[in-house]
Backbone bond lengths (Angstrom), bond angles and torsions (degrees), N, CA, C in turn:
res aa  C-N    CA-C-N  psi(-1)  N-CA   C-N-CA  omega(-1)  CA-C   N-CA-C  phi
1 X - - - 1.450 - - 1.524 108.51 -
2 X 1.234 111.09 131.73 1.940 123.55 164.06 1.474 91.32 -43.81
3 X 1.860 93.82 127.04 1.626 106.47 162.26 1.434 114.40 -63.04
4 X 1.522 116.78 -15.50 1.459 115.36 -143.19 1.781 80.96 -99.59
5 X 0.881 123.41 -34.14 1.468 136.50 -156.54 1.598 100.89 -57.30
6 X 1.178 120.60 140.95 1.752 104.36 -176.04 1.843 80.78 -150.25
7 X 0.995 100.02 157.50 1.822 124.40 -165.99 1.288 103.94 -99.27
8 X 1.331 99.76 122.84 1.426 117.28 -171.57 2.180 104.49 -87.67
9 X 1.382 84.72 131.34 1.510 77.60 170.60 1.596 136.29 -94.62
10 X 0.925 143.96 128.80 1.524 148.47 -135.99 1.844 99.61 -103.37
11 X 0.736 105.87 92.34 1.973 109.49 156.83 0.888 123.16 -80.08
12 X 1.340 142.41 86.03 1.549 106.83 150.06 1.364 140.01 -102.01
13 X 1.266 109.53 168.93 1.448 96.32 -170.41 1.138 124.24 -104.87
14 X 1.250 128.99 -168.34 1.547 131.55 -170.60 1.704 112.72 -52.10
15 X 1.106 115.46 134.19 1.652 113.40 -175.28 1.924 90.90 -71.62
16 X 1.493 89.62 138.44 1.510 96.78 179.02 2.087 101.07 -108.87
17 X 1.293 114.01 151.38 0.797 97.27 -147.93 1.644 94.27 -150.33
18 X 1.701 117.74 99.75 1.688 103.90 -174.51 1.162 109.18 -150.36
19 X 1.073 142.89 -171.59 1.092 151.05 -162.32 1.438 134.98 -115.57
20 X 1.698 123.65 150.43 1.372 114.00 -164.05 2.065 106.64 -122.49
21 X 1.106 83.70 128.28 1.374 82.96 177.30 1.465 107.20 -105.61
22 X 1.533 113.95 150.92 1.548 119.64 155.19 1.286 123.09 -35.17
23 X 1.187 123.02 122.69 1.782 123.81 155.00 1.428 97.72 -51.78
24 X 1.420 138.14 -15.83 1.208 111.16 -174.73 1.698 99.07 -165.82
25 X 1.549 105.39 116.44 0.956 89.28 171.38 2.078 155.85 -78.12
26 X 0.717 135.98 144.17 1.619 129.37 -140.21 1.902 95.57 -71.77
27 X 1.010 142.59 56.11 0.903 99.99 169.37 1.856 83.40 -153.75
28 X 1.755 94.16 -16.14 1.442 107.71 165.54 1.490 118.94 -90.48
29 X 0.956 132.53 15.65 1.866 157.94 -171.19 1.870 88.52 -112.52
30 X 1.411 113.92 -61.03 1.406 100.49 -164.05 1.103 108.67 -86.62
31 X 1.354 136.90 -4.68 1.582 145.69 175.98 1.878 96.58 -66.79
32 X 1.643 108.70 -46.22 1.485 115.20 -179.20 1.605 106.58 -70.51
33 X 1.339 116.50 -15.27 1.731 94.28 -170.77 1.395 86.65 -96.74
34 X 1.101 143.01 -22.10 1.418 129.66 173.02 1.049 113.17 -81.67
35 X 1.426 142.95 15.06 1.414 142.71 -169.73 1.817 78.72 -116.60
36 X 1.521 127.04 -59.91 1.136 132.30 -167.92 1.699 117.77 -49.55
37 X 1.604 86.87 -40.97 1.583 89.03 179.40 1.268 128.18 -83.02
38 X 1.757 110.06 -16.46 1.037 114.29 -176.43 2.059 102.32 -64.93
39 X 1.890 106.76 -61.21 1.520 119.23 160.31 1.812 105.16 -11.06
40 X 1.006 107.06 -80.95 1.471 119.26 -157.73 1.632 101.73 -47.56
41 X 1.580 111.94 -47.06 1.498 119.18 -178.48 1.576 110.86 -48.71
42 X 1.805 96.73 -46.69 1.153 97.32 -176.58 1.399 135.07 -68.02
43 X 1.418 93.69 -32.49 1.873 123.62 168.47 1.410 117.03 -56.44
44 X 1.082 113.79 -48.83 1.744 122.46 158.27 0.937 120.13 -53.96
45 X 1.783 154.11 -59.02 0.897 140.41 142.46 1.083 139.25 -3.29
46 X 1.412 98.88 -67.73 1.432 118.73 172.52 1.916 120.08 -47.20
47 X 1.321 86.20 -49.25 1.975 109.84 172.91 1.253 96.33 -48.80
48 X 1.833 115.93 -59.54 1.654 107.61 -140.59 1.366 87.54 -87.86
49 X 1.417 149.16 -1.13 1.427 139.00 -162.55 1.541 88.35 -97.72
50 X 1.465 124.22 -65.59 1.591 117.28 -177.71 1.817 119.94 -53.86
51 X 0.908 120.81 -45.65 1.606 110.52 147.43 1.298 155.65 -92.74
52 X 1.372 117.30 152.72 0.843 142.65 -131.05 1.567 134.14 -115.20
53 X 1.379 105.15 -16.31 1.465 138.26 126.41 1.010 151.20 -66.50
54 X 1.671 104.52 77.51 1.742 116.09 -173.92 1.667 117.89 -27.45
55 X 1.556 104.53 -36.67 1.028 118.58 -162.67 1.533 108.44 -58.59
56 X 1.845 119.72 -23.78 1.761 135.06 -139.57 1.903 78.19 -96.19
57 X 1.330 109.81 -34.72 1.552 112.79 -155.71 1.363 96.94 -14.89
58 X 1.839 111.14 -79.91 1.318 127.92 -122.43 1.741 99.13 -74.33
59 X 1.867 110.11 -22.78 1.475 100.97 -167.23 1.647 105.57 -93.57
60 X 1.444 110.06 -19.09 1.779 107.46 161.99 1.338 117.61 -79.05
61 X 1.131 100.94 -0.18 2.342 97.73 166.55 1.602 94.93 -108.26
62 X 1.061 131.69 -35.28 1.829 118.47 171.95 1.799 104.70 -60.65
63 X 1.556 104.95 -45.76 1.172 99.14 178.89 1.389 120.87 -67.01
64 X 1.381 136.59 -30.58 1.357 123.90 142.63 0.961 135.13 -46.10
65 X 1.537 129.59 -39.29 1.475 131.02 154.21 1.347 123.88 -26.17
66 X 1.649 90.55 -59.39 1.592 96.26 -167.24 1.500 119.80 -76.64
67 X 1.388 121.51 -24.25 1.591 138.29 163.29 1.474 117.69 -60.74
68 X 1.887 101.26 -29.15 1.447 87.93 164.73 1.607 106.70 -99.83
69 X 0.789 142.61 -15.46 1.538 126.34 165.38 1.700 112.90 -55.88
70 X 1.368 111.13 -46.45 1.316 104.64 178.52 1.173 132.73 -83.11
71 X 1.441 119.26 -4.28 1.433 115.39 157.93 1.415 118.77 -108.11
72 X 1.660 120.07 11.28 1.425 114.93 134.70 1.274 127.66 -75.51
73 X 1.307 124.48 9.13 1.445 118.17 -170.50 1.879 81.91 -106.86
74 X 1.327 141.69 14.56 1.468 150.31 -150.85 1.597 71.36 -111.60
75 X 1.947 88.92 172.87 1.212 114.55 168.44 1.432 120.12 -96.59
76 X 1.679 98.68 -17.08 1.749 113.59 -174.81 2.040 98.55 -125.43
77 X 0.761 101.13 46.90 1.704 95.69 -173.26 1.683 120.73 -38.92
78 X 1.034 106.63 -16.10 1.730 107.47 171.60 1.391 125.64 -104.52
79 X 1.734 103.24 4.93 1.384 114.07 179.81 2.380 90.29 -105.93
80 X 1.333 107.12 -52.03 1.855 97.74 173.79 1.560 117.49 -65.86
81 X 1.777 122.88 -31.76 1.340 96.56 -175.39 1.261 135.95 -79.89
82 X 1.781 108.42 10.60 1.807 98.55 171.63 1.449 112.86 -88.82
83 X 1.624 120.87 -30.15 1.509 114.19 158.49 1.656 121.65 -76.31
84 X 0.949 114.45 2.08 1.752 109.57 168.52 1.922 105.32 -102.00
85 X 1.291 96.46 -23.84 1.502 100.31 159.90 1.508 134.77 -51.11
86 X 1.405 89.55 -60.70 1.327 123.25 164.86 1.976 118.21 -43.79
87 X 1.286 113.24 -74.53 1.265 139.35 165.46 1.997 107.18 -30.50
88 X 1.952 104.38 -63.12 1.156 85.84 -178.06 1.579 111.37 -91.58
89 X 0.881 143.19 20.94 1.959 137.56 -175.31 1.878 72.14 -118.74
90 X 0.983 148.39 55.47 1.417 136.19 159.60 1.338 76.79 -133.35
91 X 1.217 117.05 -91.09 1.894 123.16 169.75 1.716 108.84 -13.43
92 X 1.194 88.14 -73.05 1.865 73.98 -178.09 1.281 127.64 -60.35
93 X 0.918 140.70 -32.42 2.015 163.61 125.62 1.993 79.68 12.25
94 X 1.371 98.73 -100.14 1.272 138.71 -163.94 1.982 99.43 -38.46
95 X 1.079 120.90 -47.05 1.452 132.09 155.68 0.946 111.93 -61.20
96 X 1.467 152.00 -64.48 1.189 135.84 -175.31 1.338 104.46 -54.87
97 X 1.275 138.71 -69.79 1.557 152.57 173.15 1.980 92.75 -26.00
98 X 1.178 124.85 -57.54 1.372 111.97 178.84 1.213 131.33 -54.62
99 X 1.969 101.91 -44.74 1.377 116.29 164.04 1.510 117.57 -50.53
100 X 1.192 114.72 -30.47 1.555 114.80 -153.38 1.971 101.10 -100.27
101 X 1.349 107.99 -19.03 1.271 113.63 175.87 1.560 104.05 -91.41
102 X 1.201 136.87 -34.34 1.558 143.89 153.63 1.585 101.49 -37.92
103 X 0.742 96.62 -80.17 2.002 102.37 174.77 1.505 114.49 -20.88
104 X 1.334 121.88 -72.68 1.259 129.59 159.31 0.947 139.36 -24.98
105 X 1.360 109.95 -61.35 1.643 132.08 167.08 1.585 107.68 -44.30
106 X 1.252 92.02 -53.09 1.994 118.82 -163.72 1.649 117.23 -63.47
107 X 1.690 90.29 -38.44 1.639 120.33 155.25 1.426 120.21 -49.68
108 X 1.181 121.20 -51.12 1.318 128.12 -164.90 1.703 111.49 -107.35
109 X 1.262 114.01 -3.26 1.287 102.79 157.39 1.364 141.24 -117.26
110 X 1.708 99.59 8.37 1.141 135.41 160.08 1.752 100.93 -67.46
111 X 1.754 110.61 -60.46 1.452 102.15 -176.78 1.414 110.32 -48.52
112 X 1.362 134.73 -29.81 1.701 129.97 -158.21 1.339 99.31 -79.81
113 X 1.617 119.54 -24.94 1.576 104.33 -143.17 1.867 84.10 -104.87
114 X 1.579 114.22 -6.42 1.084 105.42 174.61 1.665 111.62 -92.14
């Protein structure tokens, strides 16, 4: 053993001992996913009434899906999902319109080669 080395003595103290509460309690969490889902129902609607392309349906209801999953994973989920709403039915808009101009293209050069 190091001469220099000298032994430390160990205290401890009284076990402290308290308690943890929820950041949120559960019954006010599910009051918000039904407030959220109700939004989203309503938000969809709203989507599928202004357009006009049966075809847009299925990726502006995923895109509601997915806006509400990700602003329940938030701390305020009914304050992020009308701009993450927003963000993806712009995205999906813009995809369908690609899909649907791919098609065309895909259409018509299929007719040449036949």
């Amino acid at each position: 053993m190091n001469k220099r080395a000298k032994p430390v003595r160990i205290d401890f103290a009284p076990e402290n001992r308290f308690t943890v509460e929820p950041a949120r309690p559960g019954p006010f969490r599910a009051v918000e996913l039904n407030t959220l889902e109700r939004l989203k129902a309503k938000s969809l609607r709203q989507l599928l009434r202004e357009s006009t392309d049966p075809e847009v349906y299925a990726t502006l209801q995923r895109a509601a899906n997915d806006a509400a999953s990700l602003a329940w994973a938030t701390d305020y989920p009914l304050l992020f999902f009308p701009a993450l709403l927003d963000e993806l039915t712009h995205r999906a808009r813009h995809q369908a319109g690609r899909q649907k101009h791919i098609r065309r293209r895909s259409r018509s050069l299929i007719e040449q080669a036949v």
